[in-house]
KEMARPA-380962 format. One line per 2 residues: number of its first residue (from 1); their letters; for each residue x, y, z of N, C-alpha, C. Coordinates in Angstrom, 1 decimal, decimal comma, padded with zeros to 4 digits. Last residue first. Layout:
! residues N
NUM	a	X Y Z X Y Z X Y Z  ...
END
This chain:
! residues 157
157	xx	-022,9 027,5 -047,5 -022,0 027,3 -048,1 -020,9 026,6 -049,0  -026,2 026,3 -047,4 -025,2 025,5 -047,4 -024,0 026,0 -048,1
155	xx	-029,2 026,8 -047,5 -028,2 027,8 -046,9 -026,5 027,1 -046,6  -030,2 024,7 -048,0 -030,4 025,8 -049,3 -029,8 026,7 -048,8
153	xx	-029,7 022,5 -046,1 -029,6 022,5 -047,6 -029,2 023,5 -048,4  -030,5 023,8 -044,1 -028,9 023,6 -044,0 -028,5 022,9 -045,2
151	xx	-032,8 023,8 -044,6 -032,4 025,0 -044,3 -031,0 024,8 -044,4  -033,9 021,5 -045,0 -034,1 022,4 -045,9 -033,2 023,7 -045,4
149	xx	-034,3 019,4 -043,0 -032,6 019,6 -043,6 -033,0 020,4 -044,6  -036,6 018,3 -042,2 -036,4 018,1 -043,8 -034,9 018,3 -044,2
147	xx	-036,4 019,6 -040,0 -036,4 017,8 -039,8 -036,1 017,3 -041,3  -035,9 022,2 -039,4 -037,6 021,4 -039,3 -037,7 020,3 -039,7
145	xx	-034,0 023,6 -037,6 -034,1 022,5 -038,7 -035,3 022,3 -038,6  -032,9 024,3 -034,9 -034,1 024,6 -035,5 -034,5 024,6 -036,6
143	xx	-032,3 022,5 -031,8 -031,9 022,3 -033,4 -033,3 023,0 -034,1  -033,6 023,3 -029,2 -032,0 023,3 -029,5 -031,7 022,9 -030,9
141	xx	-035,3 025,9 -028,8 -035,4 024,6 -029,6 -034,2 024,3 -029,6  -036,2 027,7 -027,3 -035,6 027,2 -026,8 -035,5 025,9 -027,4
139	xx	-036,9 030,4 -029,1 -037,7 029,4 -029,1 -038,0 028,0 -027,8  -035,2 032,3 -028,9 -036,3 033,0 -028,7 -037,4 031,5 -028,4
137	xx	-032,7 030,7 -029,0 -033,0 031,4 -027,6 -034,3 031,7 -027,3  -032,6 029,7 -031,3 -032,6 028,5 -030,2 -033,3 029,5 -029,0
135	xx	-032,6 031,5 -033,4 -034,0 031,0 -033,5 -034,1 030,2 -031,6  -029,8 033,0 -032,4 -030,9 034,1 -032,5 -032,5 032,4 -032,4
133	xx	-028,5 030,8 -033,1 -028,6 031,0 -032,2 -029,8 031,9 -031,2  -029,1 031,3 -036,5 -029,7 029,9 -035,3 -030,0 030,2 -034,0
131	xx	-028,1 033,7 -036,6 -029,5 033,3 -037,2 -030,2 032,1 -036,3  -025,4 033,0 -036,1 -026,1 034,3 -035,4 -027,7 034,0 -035,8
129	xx	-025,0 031,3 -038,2 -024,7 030,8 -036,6 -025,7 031,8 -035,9  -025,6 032,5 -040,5 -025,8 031,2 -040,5 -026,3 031,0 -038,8
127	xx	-023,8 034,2 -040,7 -025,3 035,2 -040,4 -025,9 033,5 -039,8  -021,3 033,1 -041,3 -021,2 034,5 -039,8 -022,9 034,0 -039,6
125	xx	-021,7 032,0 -043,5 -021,2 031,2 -042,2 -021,6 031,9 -040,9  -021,8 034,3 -045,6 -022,8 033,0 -044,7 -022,6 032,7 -043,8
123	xx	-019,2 035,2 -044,5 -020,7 036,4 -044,9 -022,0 035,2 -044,3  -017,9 033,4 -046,0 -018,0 033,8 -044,6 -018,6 034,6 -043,8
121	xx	-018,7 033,9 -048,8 -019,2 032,3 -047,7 -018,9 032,9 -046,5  -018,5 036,2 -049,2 -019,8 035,7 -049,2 -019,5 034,8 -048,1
119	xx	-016,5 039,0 -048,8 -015,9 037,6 -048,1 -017,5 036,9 -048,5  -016,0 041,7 -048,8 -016,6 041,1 -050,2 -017,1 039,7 -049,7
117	xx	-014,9 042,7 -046,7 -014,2 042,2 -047,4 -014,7 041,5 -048,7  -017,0 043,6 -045,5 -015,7 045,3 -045,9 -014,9 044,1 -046,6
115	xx	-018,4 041,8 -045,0 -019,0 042,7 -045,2 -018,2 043,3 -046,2  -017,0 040,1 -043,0 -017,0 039,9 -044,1 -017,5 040,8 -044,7
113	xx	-015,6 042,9 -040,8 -016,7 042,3 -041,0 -016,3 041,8 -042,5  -013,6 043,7 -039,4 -013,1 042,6 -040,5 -014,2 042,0 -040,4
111	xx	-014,0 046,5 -038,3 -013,0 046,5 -039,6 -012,9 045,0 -040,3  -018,0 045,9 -037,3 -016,3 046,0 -037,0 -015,8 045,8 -038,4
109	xx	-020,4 042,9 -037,9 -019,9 044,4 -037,5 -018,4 044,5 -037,4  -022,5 041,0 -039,3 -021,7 041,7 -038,4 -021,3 042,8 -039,0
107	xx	-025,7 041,4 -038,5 -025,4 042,1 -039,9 -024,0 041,8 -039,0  -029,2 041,9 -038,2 -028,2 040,6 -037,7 -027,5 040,7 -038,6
105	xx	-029,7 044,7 -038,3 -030,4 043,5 -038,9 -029,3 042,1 -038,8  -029,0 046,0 -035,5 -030,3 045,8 -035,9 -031,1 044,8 -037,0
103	xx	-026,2 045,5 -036,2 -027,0 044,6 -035,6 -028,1 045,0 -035,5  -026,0 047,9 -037,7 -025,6 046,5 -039,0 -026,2 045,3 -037,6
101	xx	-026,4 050,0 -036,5 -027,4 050,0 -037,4 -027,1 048,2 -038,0  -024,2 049,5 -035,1 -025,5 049,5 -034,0 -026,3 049,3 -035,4
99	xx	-021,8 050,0 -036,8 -022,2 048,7 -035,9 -023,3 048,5 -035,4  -022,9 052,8 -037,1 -023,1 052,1 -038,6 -023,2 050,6 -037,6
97	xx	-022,0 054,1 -034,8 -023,4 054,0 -035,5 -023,4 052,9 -036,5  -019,2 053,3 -035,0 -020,0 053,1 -034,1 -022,1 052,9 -034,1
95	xx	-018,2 054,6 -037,2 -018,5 053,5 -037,4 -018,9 052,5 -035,7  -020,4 057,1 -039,3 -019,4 056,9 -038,1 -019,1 055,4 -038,0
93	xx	-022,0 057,5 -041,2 -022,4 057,7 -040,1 -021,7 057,1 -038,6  -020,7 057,6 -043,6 -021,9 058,9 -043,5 -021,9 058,6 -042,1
91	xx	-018,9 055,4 -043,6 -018,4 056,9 -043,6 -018,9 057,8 -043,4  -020,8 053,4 -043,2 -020,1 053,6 -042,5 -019,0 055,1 -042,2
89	xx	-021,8 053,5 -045,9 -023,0 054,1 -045,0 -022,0 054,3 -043,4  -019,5 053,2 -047,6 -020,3 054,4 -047,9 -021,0 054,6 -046,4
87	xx	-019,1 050,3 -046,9 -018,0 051,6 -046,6 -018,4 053,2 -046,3  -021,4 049,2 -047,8 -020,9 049,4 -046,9 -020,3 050,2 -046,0
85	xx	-020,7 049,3 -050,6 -021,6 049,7 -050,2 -022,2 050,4 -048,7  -017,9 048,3 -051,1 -018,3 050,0 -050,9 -019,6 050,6 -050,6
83	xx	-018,9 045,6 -049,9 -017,3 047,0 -049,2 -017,7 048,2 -049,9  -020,7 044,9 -051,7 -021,1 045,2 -050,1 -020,1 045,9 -049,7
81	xx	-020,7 046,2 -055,1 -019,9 045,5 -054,1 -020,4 046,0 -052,5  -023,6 047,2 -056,7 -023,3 047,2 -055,8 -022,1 046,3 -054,5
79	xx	-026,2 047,0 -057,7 -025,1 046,6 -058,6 -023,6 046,1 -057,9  -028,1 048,2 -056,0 -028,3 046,9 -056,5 -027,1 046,3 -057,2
77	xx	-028,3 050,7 -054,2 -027,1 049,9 -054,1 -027,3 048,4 -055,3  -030,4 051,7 -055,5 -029,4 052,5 -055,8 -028,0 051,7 -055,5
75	xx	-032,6 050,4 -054,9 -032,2 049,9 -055,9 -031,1 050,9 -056,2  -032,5 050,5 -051,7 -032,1 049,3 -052,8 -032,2 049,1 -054,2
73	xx	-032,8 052,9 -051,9 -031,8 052,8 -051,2 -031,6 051,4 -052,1  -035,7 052,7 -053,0 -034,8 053,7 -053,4 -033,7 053,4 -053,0
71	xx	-037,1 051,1 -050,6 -036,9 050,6 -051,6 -036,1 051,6 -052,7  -035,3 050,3 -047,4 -035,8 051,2 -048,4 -035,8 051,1 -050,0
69	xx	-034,7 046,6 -046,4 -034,5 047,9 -046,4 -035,2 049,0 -047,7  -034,6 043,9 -045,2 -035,5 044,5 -045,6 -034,5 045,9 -045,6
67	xx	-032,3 040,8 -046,3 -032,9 042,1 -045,3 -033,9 043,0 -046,2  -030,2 037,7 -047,3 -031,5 039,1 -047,4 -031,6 039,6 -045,8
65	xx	-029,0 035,7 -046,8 -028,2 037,0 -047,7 -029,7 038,6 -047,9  -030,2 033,7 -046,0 -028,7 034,5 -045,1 -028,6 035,7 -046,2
63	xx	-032,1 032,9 -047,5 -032,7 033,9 -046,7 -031,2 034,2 -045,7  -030,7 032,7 -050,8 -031,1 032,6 -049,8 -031,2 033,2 -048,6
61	xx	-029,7 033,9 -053,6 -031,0 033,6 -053,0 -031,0 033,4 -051,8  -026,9 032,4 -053,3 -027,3 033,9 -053,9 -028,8 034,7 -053,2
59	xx	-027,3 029,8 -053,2 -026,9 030,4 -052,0 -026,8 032,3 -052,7  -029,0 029,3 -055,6 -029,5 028,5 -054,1 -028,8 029,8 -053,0
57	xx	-026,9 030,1 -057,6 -028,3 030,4 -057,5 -029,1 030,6 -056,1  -023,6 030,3 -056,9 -024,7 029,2 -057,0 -026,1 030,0 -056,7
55	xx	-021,4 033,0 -058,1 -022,0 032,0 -056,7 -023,6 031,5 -057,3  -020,0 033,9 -060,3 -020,3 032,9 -060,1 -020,9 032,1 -058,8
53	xx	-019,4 037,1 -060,0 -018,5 035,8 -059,0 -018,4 034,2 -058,5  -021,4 038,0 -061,0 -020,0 038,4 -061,4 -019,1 037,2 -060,9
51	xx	-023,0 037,0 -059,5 -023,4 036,6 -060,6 -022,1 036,6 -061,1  -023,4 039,0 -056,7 -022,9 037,4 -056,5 -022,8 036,9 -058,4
49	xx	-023,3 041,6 -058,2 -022,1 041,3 -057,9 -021,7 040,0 -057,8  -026,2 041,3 -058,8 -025,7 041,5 -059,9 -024,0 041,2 -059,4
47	xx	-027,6 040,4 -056,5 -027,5 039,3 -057,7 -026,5 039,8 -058,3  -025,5 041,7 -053,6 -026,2 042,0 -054,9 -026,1 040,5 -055,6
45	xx	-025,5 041,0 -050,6 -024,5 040,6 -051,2 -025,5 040,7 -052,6  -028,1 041,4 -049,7 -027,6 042,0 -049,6 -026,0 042,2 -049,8
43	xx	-031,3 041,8 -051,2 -029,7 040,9 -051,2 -028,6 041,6 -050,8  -033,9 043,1 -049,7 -032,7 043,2 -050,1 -031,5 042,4 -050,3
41	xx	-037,0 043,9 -050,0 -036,5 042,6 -049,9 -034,9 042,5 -051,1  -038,0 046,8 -049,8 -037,6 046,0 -050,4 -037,0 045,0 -049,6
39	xx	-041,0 049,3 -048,8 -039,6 048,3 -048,4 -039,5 047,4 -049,5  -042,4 051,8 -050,4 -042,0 051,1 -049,9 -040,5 050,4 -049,4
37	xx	-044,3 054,0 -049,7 -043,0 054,4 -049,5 -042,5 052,8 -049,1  -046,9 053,3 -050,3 -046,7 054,9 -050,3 -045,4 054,6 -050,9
35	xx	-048,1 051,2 -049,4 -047,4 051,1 -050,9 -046,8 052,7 -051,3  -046,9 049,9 -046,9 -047,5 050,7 -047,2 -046,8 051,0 -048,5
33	xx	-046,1 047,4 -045,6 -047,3 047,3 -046,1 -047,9 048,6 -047,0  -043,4 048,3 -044,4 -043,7 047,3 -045,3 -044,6 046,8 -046,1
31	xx	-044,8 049,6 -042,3 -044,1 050,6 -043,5 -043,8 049,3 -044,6  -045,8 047,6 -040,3 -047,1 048,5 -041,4 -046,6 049,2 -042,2
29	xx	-043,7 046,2 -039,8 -044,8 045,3 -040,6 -045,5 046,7 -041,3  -040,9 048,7 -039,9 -042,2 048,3 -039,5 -042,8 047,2 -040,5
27	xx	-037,8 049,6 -039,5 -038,7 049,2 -040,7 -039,6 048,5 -039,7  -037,2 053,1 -038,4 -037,2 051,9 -038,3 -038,3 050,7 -039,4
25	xx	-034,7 055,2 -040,1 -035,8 054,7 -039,4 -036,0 053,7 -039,1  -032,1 055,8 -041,4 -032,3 055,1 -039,9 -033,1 055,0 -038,9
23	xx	-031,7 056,6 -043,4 -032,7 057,2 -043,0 -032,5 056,2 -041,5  -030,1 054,2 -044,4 -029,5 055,7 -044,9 -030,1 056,1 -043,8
21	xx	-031,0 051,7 -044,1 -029,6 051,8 -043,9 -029,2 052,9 -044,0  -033,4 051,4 -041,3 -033,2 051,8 -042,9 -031,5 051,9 -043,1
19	xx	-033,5 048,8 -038,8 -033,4 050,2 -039,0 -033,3 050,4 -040,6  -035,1 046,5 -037,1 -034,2 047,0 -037,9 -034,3 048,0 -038,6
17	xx	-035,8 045,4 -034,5 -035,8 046,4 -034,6 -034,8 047,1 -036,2  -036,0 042,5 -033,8 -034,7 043,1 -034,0 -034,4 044,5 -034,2
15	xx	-038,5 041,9 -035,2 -038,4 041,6 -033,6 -037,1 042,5 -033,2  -037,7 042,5 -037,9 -038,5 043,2 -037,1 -038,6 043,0 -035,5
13	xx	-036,3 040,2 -038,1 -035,9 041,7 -038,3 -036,6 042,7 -037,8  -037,3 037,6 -037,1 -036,4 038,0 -036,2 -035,8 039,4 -036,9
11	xx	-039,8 038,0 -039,1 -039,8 037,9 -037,9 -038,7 038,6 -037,2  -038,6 037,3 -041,9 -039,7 038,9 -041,2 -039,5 038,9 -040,0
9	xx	-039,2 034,8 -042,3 -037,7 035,4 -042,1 -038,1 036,7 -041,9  -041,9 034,0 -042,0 -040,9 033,6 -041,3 -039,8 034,2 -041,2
7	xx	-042,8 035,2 -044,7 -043,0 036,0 -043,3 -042,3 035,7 -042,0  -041,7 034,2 -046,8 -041,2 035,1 -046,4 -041,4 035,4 -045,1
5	xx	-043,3 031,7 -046,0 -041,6 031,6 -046,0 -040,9 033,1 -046,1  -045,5 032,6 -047,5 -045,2 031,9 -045,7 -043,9 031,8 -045,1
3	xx	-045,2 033,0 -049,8 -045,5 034,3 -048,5 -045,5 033,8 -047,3  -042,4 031,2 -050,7 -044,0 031,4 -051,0 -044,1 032,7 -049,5
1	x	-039,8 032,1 -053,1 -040,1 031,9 -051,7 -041,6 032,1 -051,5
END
């Protein structure tokens, strides 16, 4: 992804206020920048689990399946099924908390989030819609495609 394409997807997380998944700080452009204590650029369906399950390169990769989060935190979940990963930060912190922390990064939420079920494509599908709707409101673009069909390409369940 080139730096312009990351910063694009930066946007609606930080506009979003998104929080750390353990520490439930908030991730900042300037804690992102700081090589003290950094952020990672998280899959959040793991390479190493989407790989176990044969999912396609394109949709492993793509910007529905990332988030920023602590970079110790991510490499501790990196191997990592999303239901226990999940489960885990849901049992530390209730599951009221854990819902408020999973929409700070446009994450669903509740007992039949694809999340708790491993579920990817519907994992897509969910962030897919929430992603758009999230781009139409802030922009008031009604199709936020940039006309090449790149996005409904390389995010194409």
């Amino acid at each position: 992804m080139t730096r312009a394409g990351q910063f694009r997807y930066q946007v609606p997380f930080l506009q979003n206020g998104a929080l750390d998944f353990h520490k439930r700080g908030p991730i900042t452009s300037q804690l992102m920048a700081d090589k003290e204590n950094p952020v990672d650029d998280h899959h959040i369906f793991p390479r190493a689990f989407l790989n176990k399950h044969d999912a396609p390169a394109a949709l492993r990769d793509c910007i529905l399946n990332r988030t920023y989060i602590d970079r110790a935190i991510n490499h501790r979940l990196s191997k990592r099924a999303p239901s226990d990963y999940f489960s885990e930060i849901r049992q530390k912190h209730g599951p009221q908390e854990t819902d408020d922390l999973f929409r700070t990064h446009l994450l669903p939420t509740g007992n039949e989030s694809p999340l708790l079920k491993d579920d990817f494509e519907r994992f897509l599908e969910w962030r897919k819609k929430l992603l758009m709707e999230l781009v139409r409101r802030k922009t008031a673009i009604s199709d936020p495609h940039d006309g090449t069909g790149a996005c409904a390409a390389s995010c194409r369940p």
